[in-house]
N, C-alpha and C positions, 0 to 999 in steps of 0.2 A: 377832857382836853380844854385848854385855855381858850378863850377866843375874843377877837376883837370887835369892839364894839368903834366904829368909825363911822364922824360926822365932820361939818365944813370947819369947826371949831377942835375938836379933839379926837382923841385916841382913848379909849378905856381898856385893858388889859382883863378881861372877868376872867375868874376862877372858879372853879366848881368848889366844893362844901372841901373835898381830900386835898385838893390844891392847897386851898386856906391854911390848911394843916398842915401840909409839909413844908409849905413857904413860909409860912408862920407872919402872913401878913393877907391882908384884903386884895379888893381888887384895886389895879393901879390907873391913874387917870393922866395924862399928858395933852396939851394945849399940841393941835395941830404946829404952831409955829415953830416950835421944837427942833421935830425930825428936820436930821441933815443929810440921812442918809438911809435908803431901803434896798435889802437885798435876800435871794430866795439861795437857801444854801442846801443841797443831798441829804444831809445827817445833820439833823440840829444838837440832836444829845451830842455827837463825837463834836463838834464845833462848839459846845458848849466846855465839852470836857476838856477840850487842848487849850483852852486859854490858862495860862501858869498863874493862878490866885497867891493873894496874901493872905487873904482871912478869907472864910467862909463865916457871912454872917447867920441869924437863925436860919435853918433854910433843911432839907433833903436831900442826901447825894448816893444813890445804891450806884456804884458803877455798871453802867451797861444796862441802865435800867430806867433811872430818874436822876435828872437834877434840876431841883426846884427849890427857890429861894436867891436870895442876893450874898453878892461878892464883888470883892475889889480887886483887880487883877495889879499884879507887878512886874507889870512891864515900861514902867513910869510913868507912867497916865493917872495912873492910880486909879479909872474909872470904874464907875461901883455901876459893876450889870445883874437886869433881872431873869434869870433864866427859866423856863417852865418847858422841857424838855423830857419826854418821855419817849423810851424804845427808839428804835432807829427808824429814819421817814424824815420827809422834809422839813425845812421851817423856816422862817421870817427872821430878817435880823432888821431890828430899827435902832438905829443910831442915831444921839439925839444931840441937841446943841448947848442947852441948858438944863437945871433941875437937881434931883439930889442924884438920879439915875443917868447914866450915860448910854447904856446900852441897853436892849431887850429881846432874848432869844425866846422863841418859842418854836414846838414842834405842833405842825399842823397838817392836818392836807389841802389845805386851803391859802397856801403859800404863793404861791402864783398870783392869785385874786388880791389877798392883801397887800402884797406888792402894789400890785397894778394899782389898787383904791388909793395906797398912801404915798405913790407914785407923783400925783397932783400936788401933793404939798410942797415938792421939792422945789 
């Protein structure tokens, strides 16, 4: 599972080795000043999966299973979120201000906690 690496200055995103691979990208690094917005959601994968995409960039999508990797949704925002969402279980949505990323879902159980940590930046 994904997990955050959180200090007074940033957010890091790590990956494990399969992550890598099915996101088809490293781990992601965000400047604390960023986040605009934190919130703890029941089912990351279904909240990951009901946003209506335009593209699926490199990335892994089993339905009901994973979706890991980046996408731009079209909803007119057109913002490009990074999803790392696996099985059904909680997870973290960080909503950001700036960057090439606007949003970042992950499933965790650790949801609550990271809220609360990234809670401070707001």
């Amino acid at each position: 599972m994904a997990e955050l690496q959180i200090d007074e200055r940033q957010v890091t995103v790590t990956l494990n080795w399969w992550e890598k691979i099915a996101a088809h990208r490293s781990h992601l690094t965000v400047p604390a000043r960023a986040i605009s917005g934190v919130r703890v959601v029941d089912d990351a994968l279904a909240f990951a999966t009901a946003l209506e995409r335009h593209r699926h960039a490199p990335g892994t999508r089993v339905k009901g299973v994973t979706d890991t990797g980046t996408f731009v949704t079209r909803d007119g925002s057109r913002a490009s979120v990074l999803s790392v969402c696996h099985g059904t279980g909680p997870g973290v949505v960080i909503d950001l201000s700036s960057g090439t990323i606007s949003r970042i879902i992950i499933s965790t159980t650790q949801a609550e906690e990271y809220a609360k940590q990234l809670g401070r930046f707001l």
